[in-house]
C-alpha positions in Angstrom: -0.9 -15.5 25.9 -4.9 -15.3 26.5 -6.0 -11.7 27.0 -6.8 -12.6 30.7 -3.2 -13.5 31.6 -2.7 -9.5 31.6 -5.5 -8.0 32.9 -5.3 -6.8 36.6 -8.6 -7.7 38.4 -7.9 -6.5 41.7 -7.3 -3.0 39.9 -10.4 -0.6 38.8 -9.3 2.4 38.5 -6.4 4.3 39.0 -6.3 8.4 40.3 -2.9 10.2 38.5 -2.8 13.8 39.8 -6.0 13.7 41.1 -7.9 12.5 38.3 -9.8 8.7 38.4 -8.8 7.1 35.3 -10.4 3.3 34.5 -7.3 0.9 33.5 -8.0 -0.4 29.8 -6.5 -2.8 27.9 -6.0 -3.5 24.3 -5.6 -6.0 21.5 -2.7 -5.8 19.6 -3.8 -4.6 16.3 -6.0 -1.8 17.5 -3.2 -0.5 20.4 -0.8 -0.1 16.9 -2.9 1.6 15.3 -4.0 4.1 18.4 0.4 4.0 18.7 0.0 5.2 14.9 -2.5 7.8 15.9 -0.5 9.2 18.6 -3.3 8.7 21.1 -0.8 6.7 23.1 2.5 5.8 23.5 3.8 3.4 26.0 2.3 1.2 28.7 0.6 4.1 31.8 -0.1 6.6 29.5 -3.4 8.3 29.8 -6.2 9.8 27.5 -9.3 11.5 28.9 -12.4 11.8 27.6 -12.0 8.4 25.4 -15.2 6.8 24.9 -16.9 9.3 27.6 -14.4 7.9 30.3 -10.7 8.7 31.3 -8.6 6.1 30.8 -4.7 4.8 31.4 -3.0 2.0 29.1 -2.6 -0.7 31.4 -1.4 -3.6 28.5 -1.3 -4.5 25.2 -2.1 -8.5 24.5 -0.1 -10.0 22.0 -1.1 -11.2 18.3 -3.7 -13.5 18.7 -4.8 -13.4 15.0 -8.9 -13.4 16.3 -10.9 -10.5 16.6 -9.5 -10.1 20.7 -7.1 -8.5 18.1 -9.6 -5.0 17.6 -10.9 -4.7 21.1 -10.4 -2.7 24.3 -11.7 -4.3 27.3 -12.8 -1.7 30.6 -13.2 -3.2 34.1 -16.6 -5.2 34.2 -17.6 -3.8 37.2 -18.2 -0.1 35.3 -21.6 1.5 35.9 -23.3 2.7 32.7 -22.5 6.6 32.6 -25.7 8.9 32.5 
């Protein structure tokens, strides 16, 4: 499965309880270890403040054994935060 096949583009944000959160999506190696962490814990949860932007779990890829493996990936149409 190529990281693309499960990210939403029709989707930039999302607003839970009144708060805009951007959806992000991880590699599999580095959404483990933020499972580990306890940042997260399933698919739709949400952490504020991560990386100067509130964010929901929107997916997990699976193993690709690359360095796709460590990333998060934010919407591409983000403006730069000031």
């Amino acid at each position: 499965m190529k990281i693309k096949d499960i990210i939403d583009t029709t989707k930039n944000n999302y607003t839970i309880n009144g708060k805009e959160y951007l959806p992000m999506y991880i590699g599999y190696t580095e959404g483990n270890m933020m499972k580990r962490e306890k940042l997260f814990s399933k698919i739709g949860d949400t952490i504020d403040n991560l990386f100067g932007n509130n964010v929901m779990i929107a997916g997990i890829a699976k193993k690709t054994y690359t360095s796709l493996d460590m990333m998060h990936f934010l919407p591409s149409t983000l403006s730069p935060k000031e």
